[in-house]
C-alpha positions in Angstrom: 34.5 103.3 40.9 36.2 106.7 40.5 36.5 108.9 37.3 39.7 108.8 35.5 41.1 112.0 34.0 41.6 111.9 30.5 45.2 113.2 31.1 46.5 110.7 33.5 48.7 107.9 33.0 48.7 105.1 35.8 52.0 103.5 36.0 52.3 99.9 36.6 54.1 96.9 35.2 54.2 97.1 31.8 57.3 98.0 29.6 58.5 101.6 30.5 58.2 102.3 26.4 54.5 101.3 26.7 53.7 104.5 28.9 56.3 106.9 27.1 54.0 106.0 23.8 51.1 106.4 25.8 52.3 110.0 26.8 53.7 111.1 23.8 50.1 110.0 22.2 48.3 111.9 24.8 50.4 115.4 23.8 50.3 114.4 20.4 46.3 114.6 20.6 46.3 118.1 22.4 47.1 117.7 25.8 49.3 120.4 27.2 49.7 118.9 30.5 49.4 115.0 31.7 50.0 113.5 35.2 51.9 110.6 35.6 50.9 108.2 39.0 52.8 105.2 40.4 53.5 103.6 43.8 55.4 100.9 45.5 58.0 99.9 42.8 56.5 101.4 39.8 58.0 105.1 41.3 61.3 103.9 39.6 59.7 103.4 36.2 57.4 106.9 36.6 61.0 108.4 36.6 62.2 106.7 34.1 59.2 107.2 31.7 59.9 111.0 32.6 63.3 110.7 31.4 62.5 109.3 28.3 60.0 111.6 27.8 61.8 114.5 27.9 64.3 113.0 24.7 61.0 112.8 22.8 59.6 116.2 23.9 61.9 119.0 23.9 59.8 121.6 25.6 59.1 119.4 27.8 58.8 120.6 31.7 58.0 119.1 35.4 55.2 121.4 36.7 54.7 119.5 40.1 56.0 116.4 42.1 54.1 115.2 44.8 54.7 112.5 46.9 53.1 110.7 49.7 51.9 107.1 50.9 48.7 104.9 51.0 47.3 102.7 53.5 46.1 99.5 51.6 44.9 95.9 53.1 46.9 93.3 51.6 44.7 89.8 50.3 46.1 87.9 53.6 44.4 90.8 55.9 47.4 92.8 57.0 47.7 96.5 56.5 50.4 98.1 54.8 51.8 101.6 53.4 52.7 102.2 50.0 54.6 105.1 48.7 53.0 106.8 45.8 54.2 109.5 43.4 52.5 112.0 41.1 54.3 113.6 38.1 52.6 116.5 36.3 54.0 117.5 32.9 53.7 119.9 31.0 54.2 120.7 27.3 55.7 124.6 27.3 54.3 126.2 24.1 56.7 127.3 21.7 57.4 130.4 20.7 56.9 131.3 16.4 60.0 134.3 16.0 
């Protein structure tokens, strides 16, 4: 089993909402920067999610998109790739005049 970052959000099938609270909570608890990772058909929610984000934080930036694809073995024995998607965020520091 790999190690998870503590600043990463996996994106799957649960309510976009659930992983905008999920990243707001993670920058609420300290986290300057947090990475958001989907594939297959949860890419469209990571984007969402980042759009909804960005109503909620206002200094809120895209550091880094990478994209790229998987090669998984699917139950009935068949071998497929999967598009996959990582969005890093990051909170920009704002500045006290």
């Amino acid at each position: 089993m790999t190690e998870r970052p503590e600043n990463l959000v996996r994106v799957g099938k649960k309510p976009v909402m659930n992983y905008v609270v999920a990243c707001v909570t993670l920058f609420n608890s300290g986290r300057d920067e947090i990475v958001l990772r989907a594939r297959g058909q949860s890419i469209n929610n990571a984007v969402d999610i980042v759009e909804r984000l960005k109503k909620f934080q206002k200094n809120l930036h895209v550091q880094d998109i990478n994209i790229g694809s998987e090669d998984v073995t699917r139950p009935d024995g068949t071998r497929a790739s999967i598009s996959t998607i990582e969005i890093a965020l990051r909170k920009a520091q704002s500045s006290v005049d």
